[in-house]
N, C-alpha and C positions, 0 to 999 in steps of 0.2 A: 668890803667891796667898793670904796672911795665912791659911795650914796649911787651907784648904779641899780637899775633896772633889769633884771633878767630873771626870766621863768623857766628858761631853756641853758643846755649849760656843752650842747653838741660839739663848741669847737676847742673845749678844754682839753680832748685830746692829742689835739694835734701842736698845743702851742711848742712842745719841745721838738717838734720838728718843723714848725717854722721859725723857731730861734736857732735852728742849727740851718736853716735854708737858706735865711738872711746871714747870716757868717758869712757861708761859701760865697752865695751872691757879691755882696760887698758893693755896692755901689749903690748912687746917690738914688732916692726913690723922690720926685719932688708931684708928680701928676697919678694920679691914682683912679681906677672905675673896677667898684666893685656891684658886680651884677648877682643880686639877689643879697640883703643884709641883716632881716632877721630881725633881733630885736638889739645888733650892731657888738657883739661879742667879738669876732674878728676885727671889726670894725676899732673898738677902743684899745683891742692889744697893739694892730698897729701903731694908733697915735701916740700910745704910753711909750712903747719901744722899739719903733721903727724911724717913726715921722717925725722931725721936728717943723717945717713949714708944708704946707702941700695942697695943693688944689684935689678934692677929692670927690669925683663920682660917683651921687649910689641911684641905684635904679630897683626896686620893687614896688609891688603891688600891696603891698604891708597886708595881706588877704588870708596870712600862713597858708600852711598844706595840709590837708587831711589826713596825708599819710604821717608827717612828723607829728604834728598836733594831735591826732590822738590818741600818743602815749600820755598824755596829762591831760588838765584841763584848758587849754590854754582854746580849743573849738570853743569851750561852756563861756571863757571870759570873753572870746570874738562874738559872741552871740551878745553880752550883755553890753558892749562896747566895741562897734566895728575899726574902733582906731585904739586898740586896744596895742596890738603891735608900733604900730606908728609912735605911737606916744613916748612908749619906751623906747622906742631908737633914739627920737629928736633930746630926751632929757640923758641919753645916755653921751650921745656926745655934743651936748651943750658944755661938758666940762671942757671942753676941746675946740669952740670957736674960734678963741684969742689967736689962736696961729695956726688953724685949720679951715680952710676954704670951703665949706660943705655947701656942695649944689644936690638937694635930691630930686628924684624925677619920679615921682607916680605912676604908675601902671606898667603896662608888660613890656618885657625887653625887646620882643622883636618888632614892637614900634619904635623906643625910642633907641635902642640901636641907633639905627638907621640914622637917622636925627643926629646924634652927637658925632658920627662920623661927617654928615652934611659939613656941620659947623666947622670942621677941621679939627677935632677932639683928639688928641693922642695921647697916650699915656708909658708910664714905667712900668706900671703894677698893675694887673687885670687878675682880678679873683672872681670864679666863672662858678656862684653855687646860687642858683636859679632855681629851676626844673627839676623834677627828675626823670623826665623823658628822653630818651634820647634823640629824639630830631629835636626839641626845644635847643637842648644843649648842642646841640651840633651848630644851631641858627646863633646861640648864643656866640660860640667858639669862631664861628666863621667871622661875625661883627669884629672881635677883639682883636684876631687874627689881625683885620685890616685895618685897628687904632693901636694896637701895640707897638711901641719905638722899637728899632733895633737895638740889640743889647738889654732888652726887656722880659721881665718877670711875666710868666701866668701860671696860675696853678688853679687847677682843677676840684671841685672839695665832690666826694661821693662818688669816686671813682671805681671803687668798687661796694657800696650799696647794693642790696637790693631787696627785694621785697617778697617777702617768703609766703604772701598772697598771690602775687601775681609773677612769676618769673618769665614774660613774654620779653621778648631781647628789646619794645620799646620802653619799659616798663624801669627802668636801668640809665643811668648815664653815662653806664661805661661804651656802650657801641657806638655813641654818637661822639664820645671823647676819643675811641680810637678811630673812626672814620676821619676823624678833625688832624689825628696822629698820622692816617695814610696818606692824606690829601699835602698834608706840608711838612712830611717825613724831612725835606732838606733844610729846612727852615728853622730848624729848633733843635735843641740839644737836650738832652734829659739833666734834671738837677735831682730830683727827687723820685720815689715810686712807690707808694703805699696805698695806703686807703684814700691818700688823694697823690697827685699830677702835678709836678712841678717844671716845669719846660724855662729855657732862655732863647728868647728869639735871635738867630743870628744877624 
């Protein structure tokens, strides 16, 4: 596991269809914001095999979810160490300083959103796994929407999620992901359609 950090192992799934994502994509990725990072799992595949230089955004609350967390212990280890998440993101990609620009940003998206667009933030690459509400994700979706370059990557992770406790349509990311899909239907192009959203901005 080249001395990484992970308790959680959720975006294992998907890595062979974000190696076949990036194929089709085919173009330079140099600016990067990934909203919601975990304990940076998608986070060090990129660097391994996407990125070679890049200025990279992350933005959470390192606070986990209740609803992921708990399937394991990982609430019991928040309780013994509220930077128990955090920890493990910063040591996971400290192996990835030398040629990675990590800015992270503490707490909730639809503060600092806002913020990093202020500054004039724009990016290639927007990975939108935050919430799982769907007006979070939709506030999410709207932000990126207005920092995404043209000719830019965003993909959606939890697209269709959902939770066999509570199936109320805000309870879900998918309605605030396809609300975000009605809103800027001409705007984007489909790349991908799974269990996550892969869109190209035009």
């Amino acid at each position: 596991m080249n001395g990484y950090k992970f308790t959680e192992h959720w975006f294992d799934s998907q890595q062979e269809n974000w190696t076949k994502a990036f194929q089709e994509y085919n173009s330079c990725i140099y600016t990067v914001l990934e909203i919601g990072c975990f304990e940076g799992k998608a986070t060090t595949w990129l660097c391994e095999n996407i990125l070679t230089e890049a200025i990279y955004d992350v933005v959470d609350t390192f606070g986990g979810s209740e609803v992921e967390a708990g399937m394991t212990d990982t609430v019991n280890k928040l309780k013994q160490d509220k930077n128990f998440i955090e920890n493990n993101f910063r040591h996971n990609i400290s192996f990835f300083e030398d040629r990675i620009d990590f800015h992270v940003y503490k707490g909730y998206s639809q503060h600092i959103l806002p913020q990093l667009y202020s500054l004039g933030n724009r990016y290639d690459f927007i990975y939108v796994d935050a919430s799982h509400k769907a007006d979070d994700t939709f506030v999410d979706s709207y932000w990126a929407h207005k920092m995404l370059k043209s000719g830019g990557l965003i993909i959606f992770d939890d697209y269709m999620w959902k939770d066999p406790n509570d199936m109320s349509v805000n309870n879900s990311p998918e309605y605030g992901i396809r609300q975000f899909c009605t809103l800027y239907e001409n705007d984007y192009q489909l790349l991908f359609h799974g269990y996550q959203l892969g869109l190209i901005k035009n």
